[in-house]
N, CA, C and O atoms as CSV, one atom per row, in Angstrom:
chain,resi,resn,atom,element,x,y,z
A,1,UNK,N,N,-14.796,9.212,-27.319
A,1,UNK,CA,C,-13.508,9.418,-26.662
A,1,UNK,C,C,-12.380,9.037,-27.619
A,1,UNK,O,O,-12.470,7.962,-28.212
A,2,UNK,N,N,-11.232,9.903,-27.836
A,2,UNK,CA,C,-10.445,9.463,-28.681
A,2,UNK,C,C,-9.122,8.821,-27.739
A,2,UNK,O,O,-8.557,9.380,-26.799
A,3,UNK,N,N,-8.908,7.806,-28.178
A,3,UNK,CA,C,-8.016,6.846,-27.544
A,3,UNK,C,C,-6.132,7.753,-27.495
A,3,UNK,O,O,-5.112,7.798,-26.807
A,4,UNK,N,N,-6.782,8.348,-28.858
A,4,UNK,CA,C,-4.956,9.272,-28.617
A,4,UNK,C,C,-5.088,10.308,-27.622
A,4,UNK,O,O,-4.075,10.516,-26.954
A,5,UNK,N,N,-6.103,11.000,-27.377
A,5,UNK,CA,C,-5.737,11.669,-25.840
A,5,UNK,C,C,-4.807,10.826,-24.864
A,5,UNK,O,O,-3.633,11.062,-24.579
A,6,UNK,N,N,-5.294,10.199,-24.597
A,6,UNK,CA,C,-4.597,9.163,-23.402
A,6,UNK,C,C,-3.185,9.370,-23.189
A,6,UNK,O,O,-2.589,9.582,-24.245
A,7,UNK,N,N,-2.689,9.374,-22.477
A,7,UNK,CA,C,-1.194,9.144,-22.424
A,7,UNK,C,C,-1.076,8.117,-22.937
A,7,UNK,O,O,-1.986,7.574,-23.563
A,8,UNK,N,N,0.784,7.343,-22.676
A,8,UNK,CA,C,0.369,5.800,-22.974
A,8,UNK,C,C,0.589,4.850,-21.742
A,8,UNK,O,O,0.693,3.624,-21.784
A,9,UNK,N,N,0.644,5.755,-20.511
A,9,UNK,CA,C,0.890,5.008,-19.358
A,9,UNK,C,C,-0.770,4.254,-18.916
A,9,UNK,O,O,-1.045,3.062,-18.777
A,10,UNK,N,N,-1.545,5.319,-18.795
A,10,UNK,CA,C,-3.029,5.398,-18.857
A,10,UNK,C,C,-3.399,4.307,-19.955
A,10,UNK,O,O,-4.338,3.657,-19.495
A,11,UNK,N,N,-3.115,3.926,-20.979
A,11,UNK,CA,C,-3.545,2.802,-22.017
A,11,UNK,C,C,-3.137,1.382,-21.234
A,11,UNK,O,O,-3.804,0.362,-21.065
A,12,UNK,N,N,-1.404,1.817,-20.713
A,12,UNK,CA,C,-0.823,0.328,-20.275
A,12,UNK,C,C,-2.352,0.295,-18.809
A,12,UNK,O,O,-3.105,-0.653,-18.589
A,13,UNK,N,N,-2.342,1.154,-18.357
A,13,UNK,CA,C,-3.155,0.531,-16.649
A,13,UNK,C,C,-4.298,0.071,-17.427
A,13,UNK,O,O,-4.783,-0.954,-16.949
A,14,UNK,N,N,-4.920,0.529,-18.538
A,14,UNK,CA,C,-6.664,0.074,-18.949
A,14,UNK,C,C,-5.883,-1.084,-19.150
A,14,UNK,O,O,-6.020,-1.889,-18.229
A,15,UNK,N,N,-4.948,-1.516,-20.228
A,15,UNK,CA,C,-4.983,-2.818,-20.905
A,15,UNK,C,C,-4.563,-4.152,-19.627
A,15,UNK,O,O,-4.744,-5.368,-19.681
A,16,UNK,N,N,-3.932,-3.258,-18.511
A,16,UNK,CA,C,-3.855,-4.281,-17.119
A,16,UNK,C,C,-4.615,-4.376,-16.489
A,16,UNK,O,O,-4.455,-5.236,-15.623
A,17,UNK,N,N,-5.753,-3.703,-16.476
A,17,UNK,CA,C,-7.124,-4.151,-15.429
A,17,UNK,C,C,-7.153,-5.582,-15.843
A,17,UNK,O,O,-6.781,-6.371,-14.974
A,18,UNK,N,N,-7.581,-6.168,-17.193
A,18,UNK,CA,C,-8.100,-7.134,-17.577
A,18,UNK,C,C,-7.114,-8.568,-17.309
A,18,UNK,O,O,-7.436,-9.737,-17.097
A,19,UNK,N,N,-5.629,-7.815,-17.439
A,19,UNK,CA,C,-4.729,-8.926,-17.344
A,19,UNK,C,C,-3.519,-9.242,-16.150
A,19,UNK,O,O,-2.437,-8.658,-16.096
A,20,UNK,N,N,-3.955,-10.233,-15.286
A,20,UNK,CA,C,-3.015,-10.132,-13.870
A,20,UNK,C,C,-1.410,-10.002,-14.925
A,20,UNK,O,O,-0.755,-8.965,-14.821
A,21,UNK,N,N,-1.068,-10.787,-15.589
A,21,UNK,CA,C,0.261,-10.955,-16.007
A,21,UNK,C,C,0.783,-8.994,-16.453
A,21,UNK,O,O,1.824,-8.401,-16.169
A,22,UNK,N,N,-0.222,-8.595,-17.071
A,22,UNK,CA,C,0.400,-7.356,-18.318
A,22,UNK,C,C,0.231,-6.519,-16.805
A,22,UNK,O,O,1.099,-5.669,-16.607
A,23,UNK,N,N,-0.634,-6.661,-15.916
A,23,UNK,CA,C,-0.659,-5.795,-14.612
A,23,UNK,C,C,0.578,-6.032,-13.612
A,23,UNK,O,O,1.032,-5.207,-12.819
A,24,UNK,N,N,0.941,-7.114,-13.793
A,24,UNK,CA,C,2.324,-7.425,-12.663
A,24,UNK,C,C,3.729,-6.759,-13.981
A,24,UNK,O,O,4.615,-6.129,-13.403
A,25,UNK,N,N,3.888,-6.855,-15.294
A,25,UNK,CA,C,4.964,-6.251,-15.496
A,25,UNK,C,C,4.670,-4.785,-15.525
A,25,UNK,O,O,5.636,-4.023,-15.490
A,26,UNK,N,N,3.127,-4.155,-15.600
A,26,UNK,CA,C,3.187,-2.749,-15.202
A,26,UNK,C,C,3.773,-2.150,-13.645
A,26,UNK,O,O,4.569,-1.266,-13.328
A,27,UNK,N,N,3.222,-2.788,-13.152
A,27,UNK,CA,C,4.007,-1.897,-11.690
A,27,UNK,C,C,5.460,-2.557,-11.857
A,27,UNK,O,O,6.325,-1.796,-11.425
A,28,UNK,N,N,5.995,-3.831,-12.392
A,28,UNK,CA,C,7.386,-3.517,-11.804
A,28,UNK,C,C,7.960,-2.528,-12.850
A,28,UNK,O,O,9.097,-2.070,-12.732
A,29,UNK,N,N,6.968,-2.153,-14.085
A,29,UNK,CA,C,8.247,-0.610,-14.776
A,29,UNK,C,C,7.776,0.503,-14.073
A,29,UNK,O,O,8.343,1.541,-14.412
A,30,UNK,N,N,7.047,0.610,-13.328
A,30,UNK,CA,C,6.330,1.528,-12.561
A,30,UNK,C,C,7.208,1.774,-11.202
A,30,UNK,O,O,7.596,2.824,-10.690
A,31,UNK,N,N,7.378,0.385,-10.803
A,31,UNK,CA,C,8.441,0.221,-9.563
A,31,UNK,C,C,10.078,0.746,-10.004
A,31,UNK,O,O,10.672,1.485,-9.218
A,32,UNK,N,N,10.668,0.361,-11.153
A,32,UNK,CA,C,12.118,0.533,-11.733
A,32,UNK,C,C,12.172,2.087,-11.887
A,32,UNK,O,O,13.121,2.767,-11.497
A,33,UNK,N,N,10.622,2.765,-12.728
A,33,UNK,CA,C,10.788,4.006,-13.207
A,33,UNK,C,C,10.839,5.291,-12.025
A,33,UNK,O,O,11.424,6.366,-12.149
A,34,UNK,N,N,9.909,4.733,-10.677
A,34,UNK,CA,C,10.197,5.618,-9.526
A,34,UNK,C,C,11.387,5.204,-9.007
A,34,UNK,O,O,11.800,6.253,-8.513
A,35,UNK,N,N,12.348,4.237,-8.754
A,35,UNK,CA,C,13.596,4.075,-8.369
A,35,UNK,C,C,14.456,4.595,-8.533
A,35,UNK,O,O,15.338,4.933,-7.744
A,36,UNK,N,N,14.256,4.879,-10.483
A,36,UNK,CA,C,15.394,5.652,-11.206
A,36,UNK,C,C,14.966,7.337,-10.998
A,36,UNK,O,O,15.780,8.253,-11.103
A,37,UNK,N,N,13.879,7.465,-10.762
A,37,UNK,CA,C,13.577,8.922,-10.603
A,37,UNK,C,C,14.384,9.190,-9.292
A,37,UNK,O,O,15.052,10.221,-9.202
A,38,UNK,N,N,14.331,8.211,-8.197
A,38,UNK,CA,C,14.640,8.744,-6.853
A,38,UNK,C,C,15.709,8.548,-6.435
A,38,UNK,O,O,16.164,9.085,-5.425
A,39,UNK,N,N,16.458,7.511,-7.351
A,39,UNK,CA,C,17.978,7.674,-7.653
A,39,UNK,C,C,18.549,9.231,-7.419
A,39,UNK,O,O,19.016,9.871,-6.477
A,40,UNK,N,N,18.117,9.552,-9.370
A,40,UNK,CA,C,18.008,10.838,-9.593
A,40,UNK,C,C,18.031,12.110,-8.606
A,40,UNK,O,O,18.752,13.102,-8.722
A,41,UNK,N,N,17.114,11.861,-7.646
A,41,UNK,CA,C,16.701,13.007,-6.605
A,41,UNK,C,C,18.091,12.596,-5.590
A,41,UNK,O,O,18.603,13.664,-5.255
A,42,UNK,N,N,18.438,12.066,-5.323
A,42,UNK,CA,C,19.489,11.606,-4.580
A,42,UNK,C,C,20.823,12.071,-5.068
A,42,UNK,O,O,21.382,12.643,-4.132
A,43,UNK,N,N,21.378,12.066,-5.871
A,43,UNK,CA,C,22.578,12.325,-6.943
A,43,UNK,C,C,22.235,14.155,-6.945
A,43,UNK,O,O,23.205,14.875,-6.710
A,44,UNK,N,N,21.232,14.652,-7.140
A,44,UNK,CA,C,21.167,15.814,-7.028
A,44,UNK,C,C,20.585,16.537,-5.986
A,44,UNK,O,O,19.701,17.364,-6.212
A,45,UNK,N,N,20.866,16.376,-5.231
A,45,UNK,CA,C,20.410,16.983,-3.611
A,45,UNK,C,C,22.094,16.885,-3.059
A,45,UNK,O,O,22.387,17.214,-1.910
């Protein structure tokens, strides 16, 4: 398996299985990045 397929969102979730800390700042950019998307959807609707 070549590791550069991967996205690099898909790398951050493998490298957070292992780690509660690197797993709690993934969902909150996960949490900020759907906010700003739905911002977004809001402003243009």
């Amino acid at each position: 398996m070549d590791p550069h397929y991967y996205p690099h969102s898909v790398q951050a979730v493998a490298h957070a299985w292992g780690e509660p800390a690197a797993e709690a700042d993934l969902v909150d950019r996960l949490t900020q990045t759907v906010r700003a998307e739905h911002a977004d959807d809001q402003h243009a609707a």
